[in-house]
Structures are given as structure tokens and as C-alpha cells.
C-alpha positions as CSV (number, residue, x, y, z in Angstrom):
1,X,5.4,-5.5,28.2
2,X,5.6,-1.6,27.2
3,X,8.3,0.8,28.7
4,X,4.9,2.4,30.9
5,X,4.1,-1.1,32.4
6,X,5.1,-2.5,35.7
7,X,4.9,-6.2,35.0
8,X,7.4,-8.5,34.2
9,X,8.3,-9.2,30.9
10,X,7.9,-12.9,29.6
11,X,11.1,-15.0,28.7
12,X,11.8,-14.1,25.1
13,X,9.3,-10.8,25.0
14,X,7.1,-14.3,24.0
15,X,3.4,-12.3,23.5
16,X,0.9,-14.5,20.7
17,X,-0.3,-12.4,18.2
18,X,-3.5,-11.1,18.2
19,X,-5.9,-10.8,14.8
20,X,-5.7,-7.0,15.4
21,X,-1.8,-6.4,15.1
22,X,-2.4,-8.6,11.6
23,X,-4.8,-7.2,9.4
24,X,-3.3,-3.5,9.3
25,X,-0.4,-5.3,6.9
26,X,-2.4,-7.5,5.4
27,X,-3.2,-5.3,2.0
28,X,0.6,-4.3,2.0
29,X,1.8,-7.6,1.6
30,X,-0.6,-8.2,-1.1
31,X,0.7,-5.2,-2.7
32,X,4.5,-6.3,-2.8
33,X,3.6,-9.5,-4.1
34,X,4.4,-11.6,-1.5
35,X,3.3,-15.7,-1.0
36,X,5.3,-17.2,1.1
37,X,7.2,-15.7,4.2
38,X,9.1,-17.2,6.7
39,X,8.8,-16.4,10.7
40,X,11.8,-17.0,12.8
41,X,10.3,-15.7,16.2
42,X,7.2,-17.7,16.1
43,X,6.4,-18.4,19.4
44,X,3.1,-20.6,19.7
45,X,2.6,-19.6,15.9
46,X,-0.4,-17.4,16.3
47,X,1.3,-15.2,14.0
48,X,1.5,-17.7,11.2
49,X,-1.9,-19.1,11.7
50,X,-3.6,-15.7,11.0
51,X,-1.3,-15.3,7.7
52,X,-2.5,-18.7,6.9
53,X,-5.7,-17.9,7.1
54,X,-5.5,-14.8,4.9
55,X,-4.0,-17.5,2.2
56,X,-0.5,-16.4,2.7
57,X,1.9,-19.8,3.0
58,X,4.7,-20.8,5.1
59,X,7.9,-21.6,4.0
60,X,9.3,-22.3,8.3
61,X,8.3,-21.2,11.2
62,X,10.7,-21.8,13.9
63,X,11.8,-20.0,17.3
64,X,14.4,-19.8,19.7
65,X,12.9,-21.5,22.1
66,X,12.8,-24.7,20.4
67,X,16.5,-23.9,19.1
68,X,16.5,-22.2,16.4
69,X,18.8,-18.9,16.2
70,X,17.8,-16.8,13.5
71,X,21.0,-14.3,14.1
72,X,23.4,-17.4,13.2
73,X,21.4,-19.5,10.5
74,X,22.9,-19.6,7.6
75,X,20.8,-17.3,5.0
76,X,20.3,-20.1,2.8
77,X,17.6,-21.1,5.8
78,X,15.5,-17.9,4.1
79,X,15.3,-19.6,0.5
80,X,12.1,-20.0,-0.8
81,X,10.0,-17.2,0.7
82,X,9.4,-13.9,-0.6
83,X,9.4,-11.8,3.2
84,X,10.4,-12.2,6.8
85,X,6.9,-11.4,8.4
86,X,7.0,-11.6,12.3
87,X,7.1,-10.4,15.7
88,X,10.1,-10.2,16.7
89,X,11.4,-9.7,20.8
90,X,11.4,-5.9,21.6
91,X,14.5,-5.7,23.5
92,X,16.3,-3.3,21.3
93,X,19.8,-6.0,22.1
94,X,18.1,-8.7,20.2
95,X,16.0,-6.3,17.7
96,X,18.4,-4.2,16.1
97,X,20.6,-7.3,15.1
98,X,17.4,-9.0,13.5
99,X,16.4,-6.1,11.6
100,X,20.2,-6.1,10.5
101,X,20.4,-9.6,9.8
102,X,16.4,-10.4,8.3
103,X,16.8,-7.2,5.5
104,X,19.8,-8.4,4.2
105,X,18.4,-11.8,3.0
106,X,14.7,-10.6,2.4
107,X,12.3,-8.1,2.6
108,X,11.2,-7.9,6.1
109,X,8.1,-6.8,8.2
110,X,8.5,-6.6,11.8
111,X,5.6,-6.0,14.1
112,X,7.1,-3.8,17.3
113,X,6.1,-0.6,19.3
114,X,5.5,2.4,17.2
115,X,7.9,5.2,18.7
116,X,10.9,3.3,18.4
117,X,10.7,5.2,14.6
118,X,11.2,8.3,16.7
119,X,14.4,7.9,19.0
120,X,18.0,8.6,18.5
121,X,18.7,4.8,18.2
122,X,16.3,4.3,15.0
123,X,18.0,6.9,12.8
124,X,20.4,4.3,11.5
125,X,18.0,1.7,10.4
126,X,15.3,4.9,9.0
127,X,17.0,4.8,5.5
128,X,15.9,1.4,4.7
129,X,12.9,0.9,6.6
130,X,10.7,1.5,3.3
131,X,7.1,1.7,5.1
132,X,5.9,2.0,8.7
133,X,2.0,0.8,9.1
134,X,0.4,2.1,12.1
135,X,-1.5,-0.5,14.0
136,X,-2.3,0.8,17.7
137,X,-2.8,-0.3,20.6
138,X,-3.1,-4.2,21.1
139,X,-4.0,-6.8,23.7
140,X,-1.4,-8.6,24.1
141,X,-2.8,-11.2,26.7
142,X,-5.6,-12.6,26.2
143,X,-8.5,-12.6,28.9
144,X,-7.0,-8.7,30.6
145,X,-9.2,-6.3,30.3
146,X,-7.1,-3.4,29.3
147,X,-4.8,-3.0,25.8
148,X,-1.1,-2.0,26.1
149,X,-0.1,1.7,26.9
150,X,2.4,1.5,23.8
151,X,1.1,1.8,20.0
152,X,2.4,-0.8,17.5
153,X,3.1,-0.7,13.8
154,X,4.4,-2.9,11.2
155,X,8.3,-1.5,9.8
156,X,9.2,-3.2,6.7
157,X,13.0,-3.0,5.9
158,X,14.8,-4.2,3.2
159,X,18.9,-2.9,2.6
160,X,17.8,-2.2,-1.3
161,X,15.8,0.3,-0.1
162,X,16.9,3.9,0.8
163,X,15.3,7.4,1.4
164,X,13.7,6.5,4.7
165,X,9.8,5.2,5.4
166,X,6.7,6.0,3.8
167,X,3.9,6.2,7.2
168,X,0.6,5.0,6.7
169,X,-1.8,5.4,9.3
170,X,-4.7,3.9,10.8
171,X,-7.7,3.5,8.7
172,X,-11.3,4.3,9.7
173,X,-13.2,1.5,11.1
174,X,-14.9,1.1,7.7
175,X,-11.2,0.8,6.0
176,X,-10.2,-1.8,8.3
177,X,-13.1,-3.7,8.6
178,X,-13.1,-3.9,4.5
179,X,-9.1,-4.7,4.6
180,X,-10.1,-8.1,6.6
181,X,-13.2,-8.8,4.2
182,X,-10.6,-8.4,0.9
183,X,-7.3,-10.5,2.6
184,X,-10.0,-13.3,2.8
């Protein structure tokens, strides 16, 4: 699924999210607050189901596979959760109008390949990304042997925010074995 990868891309950029690409956020939407989120690319809902797990409640979770276009729902769709949290397609055609569209109704946190934070193309969503969580490498399939070749990391953006991201990095396998053990 990476820019370094020969294989074909599923329809949708439609990849289930693993444990590992969830826990590095985990303690920052404790931090904010945040109860309830809503996921409009939810695929399978493997997404959801770790949030759920962590005690964090769903307000929807819907995708455009089973109809559901979150570029032309009406905001009002968004009421009742405090975040967008998902994983959103990679495509830069359909990302760059979600992050457009998701931080104007709600604080939002969208999983998606780290470097994108270092092109040309970012520099006019940098002012209100507010955080950038590194995550790594994931596996993206299950059963492969072999991770991506492209590092993740959560971006939260939200259009009250300006002055750019704050990065925080990868913990120590201690940290992030003691974020899971406190989200639960």
C-alpha cells in the first residue's frame, strides 16, 4: 500500500487496523478529553473495536462502501462526538478534502503515513495540524510476514488551531507497553 511497494492497492486504500497503529494515540485522546468519536472510513470496524475496547464510545461508524460519503454529509451527521478518530484512504485526492472537511466540524485524528508532514503538499494543512504521533511501521495484512516500508503517525487537526504540530515520538518499549496497560 506504500509509495515503495509494488502491489496493488485495495479498492478504497481498505487496510483493518491493527492494535499497533492504536495504542500510540491512545493517552492523547485521554488527554483532550475525548469520549465519544465518530469514524467515517471504517471499513470492517477494526478501528472502532480497539477504541472500544480502550472504553472510548461510538457515536457512528459508517463507510463509503456501504454508502456513506463523509465529504457531502451534512455536519450535523458529527453531533454528539467529541473527535473524528480514523483511518482515512491515503490517496492524497480523497485525503486532503477529509482533513479539510473533518477539522472544520471536530477535532480530528487521522492515522496515515508519516512523511506526508514533510512534502510540499502538507505545508497548507501544517498550521492546524496541532500534534503529529509517531507510530512506525505497521502490518497492514494480516498473516505477511513483513511490515510496511512506510512509517505511520497519528495528525490531529483541528481549524482553531494554528502555529503548526507539536511531534511526539515513539516511546521505549517500556512506555508503550505501559500506554496499553493505563488505556485499559
Amino acid at each position: 500500500m506504500g509509495k515503495r511497494s509494488d502491489f496493488p492497492r485495495r479498492k478504497a486504500d481498505d487496510y483493518a487496523t491493527p492494535l499497533k497503529g492504536v495504542t500510540p494515540v491512545l493517552p492523547h485522546l485521554r488527554a483532550e478529553g475525548i469520549v465519544t468519536f465518530v469514524e467515517p472510513c471504517a471499513g470492517a470496524g477494526n478501528l472502532v473495536a480497539h477504541l472500544c475496547r480502550f472504553g472510548f464510545l461510538c457515536a457512528f461508524a459508517r463507510d463509503l462502501r456501504d454508502g456513506f460519503d463523509a465529504l457531502t454529509r451534512d455536519p450535523n451527521t458529527f453531533q454528539g462526538a467529541d473527535a473524528v478518530v480514523t483511518n482515512p484512504p491515503w490517496t492524497r485526492a480523497a485525503l486532503h478534502p477529509m482533513i479539510e472537511r473533518f477539522s472544520d466540524i471536530l477535532p480530528t485524528w487521522l492515522l496515515f503515513d508519516a512523511d506526508w508532514a514533510h512534502t510540499k503538499q502538507a505545508a497548507t494543512y501544517l498550521d492546524y495540524c496541532s500534534h503529529i504521533v509517531a507510530v512506525g511501521r505497521l502490518k497492514w495484512i494480516p498473516g505477511t510476514k513483513h511490515q510496511a516500508k512506510d512509517s505511520c503517525a497519528w495528525h490531529r487537526f483541528d481549524r482553531r488551531h494554528s502555529g503548526g504540530p507539536h511531534f511526539i515520538g515513539r516511546p521505549s518499549n517500556h512506555s508503550a507497553k505501559s500506554y496499553v496497560e493505563a488505556a485499559q
